[in-house]
C-alpha positions as CSV (number, residue, x, y, z in Angstrom):
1,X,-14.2,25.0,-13.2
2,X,-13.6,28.7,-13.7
3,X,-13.0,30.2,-16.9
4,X,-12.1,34.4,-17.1
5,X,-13.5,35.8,-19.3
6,X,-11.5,37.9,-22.5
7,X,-13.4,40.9,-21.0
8,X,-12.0,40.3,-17.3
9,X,-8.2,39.4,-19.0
10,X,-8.4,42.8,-20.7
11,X,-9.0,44.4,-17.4
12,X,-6.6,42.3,-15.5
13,X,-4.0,42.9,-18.0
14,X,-4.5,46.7,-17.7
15,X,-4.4,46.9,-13.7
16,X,-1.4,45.0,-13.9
17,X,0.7,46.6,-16.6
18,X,-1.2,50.3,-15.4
19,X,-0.9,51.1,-19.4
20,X,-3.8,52.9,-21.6
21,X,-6.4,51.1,-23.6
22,X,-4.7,52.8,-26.8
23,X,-1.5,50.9,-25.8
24,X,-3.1,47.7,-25.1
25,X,-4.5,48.1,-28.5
26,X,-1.4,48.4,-30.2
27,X,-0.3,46.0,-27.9
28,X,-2.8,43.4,-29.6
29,X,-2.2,45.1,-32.9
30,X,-6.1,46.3,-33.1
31,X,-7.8,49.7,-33.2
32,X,-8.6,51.7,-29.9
33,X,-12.2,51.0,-30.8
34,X,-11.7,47.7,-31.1
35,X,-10.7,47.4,-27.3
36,X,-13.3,50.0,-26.6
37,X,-16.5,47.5,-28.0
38,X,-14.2,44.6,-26.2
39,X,-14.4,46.6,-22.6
40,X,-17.6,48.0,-22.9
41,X,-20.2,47.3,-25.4
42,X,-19.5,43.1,-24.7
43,X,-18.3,42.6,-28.1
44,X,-16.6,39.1,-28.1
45,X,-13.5,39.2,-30.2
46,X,-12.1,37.1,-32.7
47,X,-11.2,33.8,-32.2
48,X,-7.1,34.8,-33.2
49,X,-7.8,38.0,-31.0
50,X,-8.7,35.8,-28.4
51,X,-5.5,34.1,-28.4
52,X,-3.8,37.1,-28.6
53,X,-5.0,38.6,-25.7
54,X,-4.3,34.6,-23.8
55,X,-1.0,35.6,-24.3
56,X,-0.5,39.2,-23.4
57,X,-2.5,37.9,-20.5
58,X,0.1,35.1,-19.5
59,X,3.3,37.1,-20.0
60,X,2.6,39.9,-17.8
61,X,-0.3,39.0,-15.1
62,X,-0.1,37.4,-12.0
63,X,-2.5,35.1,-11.3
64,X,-2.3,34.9,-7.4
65,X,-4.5,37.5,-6.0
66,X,-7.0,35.7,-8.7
67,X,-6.6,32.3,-7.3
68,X,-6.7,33.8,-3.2
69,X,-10.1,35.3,-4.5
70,X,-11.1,31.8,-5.3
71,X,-10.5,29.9,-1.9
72,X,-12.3,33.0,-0.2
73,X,-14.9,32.9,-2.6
74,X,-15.0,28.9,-2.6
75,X,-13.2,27.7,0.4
76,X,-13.9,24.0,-0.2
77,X,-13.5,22.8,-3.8
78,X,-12.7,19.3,-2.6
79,X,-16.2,18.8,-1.6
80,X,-17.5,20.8,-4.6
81,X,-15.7,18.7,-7.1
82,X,-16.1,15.2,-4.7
83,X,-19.8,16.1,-4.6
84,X,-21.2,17.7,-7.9
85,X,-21.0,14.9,-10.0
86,X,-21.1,17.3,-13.6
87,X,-18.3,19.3,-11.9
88,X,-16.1,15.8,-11.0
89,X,-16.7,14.3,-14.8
90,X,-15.9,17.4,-16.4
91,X,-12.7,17.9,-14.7
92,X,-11.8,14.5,-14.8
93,X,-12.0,14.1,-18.6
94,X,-10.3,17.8,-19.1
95,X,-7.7,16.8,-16.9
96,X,-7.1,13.3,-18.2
97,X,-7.4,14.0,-21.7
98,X,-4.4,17.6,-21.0
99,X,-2.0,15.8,-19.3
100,X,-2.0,13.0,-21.4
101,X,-2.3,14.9,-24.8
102,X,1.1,17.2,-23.7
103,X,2.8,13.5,-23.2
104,X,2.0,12.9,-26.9
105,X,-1.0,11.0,-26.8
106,X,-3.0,11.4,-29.7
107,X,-6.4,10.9,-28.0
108,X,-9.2,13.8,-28.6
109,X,-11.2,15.0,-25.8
110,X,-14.7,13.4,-27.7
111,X,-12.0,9.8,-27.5
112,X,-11.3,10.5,-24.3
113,X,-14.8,11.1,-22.8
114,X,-15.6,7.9,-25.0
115,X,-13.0,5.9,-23.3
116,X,-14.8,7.6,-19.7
117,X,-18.4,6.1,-21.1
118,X,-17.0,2.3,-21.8
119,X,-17.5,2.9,-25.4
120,X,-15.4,1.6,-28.3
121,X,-13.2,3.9,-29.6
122,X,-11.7,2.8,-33.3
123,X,-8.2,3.5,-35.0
124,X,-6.4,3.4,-31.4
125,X,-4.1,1.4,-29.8
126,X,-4.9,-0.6,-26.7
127,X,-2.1,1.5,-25.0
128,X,-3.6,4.6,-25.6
129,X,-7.0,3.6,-24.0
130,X,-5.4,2.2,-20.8
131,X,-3.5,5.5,-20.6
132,X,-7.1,7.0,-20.7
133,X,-8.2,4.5,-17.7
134,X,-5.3,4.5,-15.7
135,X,-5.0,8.5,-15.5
136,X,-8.8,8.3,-14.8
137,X,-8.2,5.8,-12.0
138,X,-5.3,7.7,-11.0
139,X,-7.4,10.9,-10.2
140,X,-9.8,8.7,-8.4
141,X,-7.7,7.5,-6.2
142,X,-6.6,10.7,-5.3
143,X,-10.4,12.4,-5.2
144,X,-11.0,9.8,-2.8
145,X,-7.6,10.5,-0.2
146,X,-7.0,14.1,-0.6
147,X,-8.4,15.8,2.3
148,X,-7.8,19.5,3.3
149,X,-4.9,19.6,5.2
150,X,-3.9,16.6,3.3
151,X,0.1,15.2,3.6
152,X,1.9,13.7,0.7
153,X,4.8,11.0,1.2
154,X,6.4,8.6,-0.4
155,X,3.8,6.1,-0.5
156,X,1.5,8.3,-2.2
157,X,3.4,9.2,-4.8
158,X,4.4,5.8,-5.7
159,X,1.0,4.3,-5.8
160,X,0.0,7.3,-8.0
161,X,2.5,5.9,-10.3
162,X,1.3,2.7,-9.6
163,X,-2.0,3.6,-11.0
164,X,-0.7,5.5,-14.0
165,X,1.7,3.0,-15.3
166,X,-1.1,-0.2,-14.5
167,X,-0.5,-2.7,-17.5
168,X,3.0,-1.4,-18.8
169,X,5.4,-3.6,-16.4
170,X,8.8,-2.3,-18.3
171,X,7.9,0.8,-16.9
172,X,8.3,-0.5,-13.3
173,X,4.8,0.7,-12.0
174,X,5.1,1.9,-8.4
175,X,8.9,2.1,-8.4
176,X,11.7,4.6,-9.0
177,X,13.6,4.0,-11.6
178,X,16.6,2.1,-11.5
179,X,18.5,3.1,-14.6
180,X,19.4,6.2,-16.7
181,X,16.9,8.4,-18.6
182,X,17.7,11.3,-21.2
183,X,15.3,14.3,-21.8
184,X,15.6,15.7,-25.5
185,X,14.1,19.4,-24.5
186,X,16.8,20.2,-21.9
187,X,20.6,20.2,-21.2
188,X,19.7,19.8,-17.8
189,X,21.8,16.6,-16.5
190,X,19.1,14.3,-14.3
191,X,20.2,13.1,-11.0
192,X,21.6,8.9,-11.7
193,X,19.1,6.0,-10.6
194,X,21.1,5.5,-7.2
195,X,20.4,9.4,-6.1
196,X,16.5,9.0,-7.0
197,X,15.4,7.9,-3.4
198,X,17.8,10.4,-1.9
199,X,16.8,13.1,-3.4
200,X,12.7,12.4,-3.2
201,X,13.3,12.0,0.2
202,X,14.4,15.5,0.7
203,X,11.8,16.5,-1.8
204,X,8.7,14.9,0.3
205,X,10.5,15.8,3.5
206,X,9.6,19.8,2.8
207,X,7.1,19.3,0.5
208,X,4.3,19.7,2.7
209,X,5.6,23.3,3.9
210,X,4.0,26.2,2.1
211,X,5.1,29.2,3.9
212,X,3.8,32.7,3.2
213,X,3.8,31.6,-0.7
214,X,1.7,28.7,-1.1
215,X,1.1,29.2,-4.8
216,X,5.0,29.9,-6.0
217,X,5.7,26.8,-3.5
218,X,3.4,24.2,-5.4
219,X,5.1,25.8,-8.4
220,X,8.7,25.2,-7.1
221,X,7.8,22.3,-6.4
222,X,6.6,20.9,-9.3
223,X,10.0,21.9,-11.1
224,X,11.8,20.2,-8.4
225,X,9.8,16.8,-8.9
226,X,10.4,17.0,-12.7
227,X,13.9,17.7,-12.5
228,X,14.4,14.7,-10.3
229,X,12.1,12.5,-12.7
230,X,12.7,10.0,-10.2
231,X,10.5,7.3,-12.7
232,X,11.3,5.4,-16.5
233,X,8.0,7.6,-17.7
234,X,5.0,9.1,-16.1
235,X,7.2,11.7,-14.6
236,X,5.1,14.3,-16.1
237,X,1.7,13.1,-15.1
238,X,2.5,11.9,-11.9
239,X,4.1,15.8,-11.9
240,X,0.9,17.3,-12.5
241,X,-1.4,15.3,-10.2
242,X,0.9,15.9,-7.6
243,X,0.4,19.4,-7.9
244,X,-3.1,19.0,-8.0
245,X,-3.1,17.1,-4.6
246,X,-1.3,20.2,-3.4
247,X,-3.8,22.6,-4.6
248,X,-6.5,20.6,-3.1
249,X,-5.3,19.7,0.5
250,X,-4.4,23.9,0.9
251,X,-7.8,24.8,-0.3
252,X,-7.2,25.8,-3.8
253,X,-8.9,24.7,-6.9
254,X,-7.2,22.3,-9.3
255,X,-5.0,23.6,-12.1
256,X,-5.2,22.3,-15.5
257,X,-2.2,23.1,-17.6
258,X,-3.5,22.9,-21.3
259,X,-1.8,20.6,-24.1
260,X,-2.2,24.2,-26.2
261,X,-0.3,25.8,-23.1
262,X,2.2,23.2,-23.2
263,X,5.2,24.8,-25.4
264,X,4.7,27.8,-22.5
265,X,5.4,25.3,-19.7
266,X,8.5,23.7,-21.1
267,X,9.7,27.1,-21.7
268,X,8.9,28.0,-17.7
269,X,10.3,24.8,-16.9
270,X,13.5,25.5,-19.0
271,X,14.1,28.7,-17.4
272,X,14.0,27.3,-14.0
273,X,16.6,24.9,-15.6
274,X,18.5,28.0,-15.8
275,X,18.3,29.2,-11.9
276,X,15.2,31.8,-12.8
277,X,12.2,30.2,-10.4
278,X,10.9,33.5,-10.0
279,X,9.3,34.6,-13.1
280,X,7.9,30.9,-13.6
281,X,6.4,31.2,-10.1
282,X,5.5,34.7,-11.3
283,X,3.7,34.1,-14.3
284,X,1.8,30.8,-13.9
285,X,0.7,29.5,-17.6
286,X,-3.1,29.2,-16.5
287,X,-5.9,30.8,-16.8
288,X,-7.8,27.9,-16.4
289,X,-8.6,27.3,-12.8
């Protein structure tokens, strides 16, 4: 995976906003000679500076030109992360352990890597370890199908939920949902059971068209999945591997959205709630890559 350094944000942050270093440092609430030690004597900062700076970072740079640098730079990460067998683990814990923590799940990472080694873990239910398992079958199964160029239809999507919801029949594993659902974090109304298929079948029908924008399509995307929810529960993490599948098959490298990210992406996802794609699309909430 790829990790910017506070070093490179700093420097993103001032190409992008074209300010001073004395305004990025009252920006950050810190001394100019603070930013100066930051920038160029490769003095780390502070681990509350360091979240500070996250921030500024995520509100106001746009991560595109970053992530086209990456596919030149490594124009195939499926066979990277399919081969390198550190790389695959690594993202596949990370991954697993994210998406489920910003469902709720109260698994650590250490749990979660424990759950990845076949090794008891104590104090948890049985439903939090096979949310562990099937996530990590989940990405798996789509390690082993995506392929560049890859196409995602109906099929896919519902044996990815398949997968994810193994073991937890009321949740109708592999199935749309065939009944009402209400989201507490949105006044958003959600489409009724009987416009589900209808509406994921316009989804997938365009899904696999990217345009000149690949990266705010994937984006758009995703908000149109999750406003559909077209499933009882999994929505998000079927979301999120979806997205994943279409970084992959157009030659980007995963995204991993963050559980400490996550009050970020409900706010990105509630704007586009509200009609404003653009910024979302704008300012993606990773700089994990």
């Amino acid at each position: 995976m790829f990790i910017l350094s506070d070093k490179e944000k700093l420097e993103m942050i001032l190409k992008a906003t074209n300010i001073s270093r004395s305004e990025l440092a009252r920006r950050l609430e810190v001394g100019y000679k603070t930013v100066y030690r930051w920038l160029d004597q490769g003095i780390l900062p502070h681990p509350a500076q360091v979240k500070e700076i996250d921030q500024v970072f995520k509100e106001y740079v746009d991560l595109r030109s970053t992530v086209e640098g990456l596919r030149r730079k490594y124009p195939s990460p499926i066979l990277q992360i399919v081969r390198d067998t550190e790389i695959r683990a690594r993202f596949e814990v990370e991954m697993t352990y994210n998406s489920n923590a910003i469902e709720g799940s109260r698994m650590t990472i250490k749990e979660t890597q424990m759950v990845f080694d076949g090794k008891t873990v104590r104090g948890r239910e049985l439903f939090e370890i096979l949310e562990v398992l099937n996530h990590k079958n989940a990405l798996e199964f789509l390690l082993g199908t995506i392929k560049p160029g890859f196409r995602i239809d109906r099929e896919y999507v519902l044996k990815l939920h398949e997968i994810v919801m193994r073991d937890f029949p009321n949740k109708l594993p592999g199935k749309y949902r065939t009944g009402q659902v209400n989201l507490t974090d949105t006044t958003v109304k959600l489409p009724n059971a009987q416009e589900v298929p209808l509406k994921m079948g316009q989804l997938l029908k365009q899904i696999n068209t990217y345009g000149k924008d690949p990266l705010g399509k994937i984006a758009s995307d995703h908000y149109d999945f999750e406003a559909i929810h077209p499933f009882f529960d999994g929505n998000g993490r079927i979301g999120r591997l979806l997205m994943i599948t279409q970084l992959l098959g157009k030659g980007f490298a995963p995204a991993i959205i963050r559980v400490e990210d996550r009050y970020a992406y409900y706010i990105a996802l509630g704007k586009a709630d509200n009609g404003d794609k653009r910024k979302n699309v704008r300012r993606r909430r990773n700089s994990r890559i």
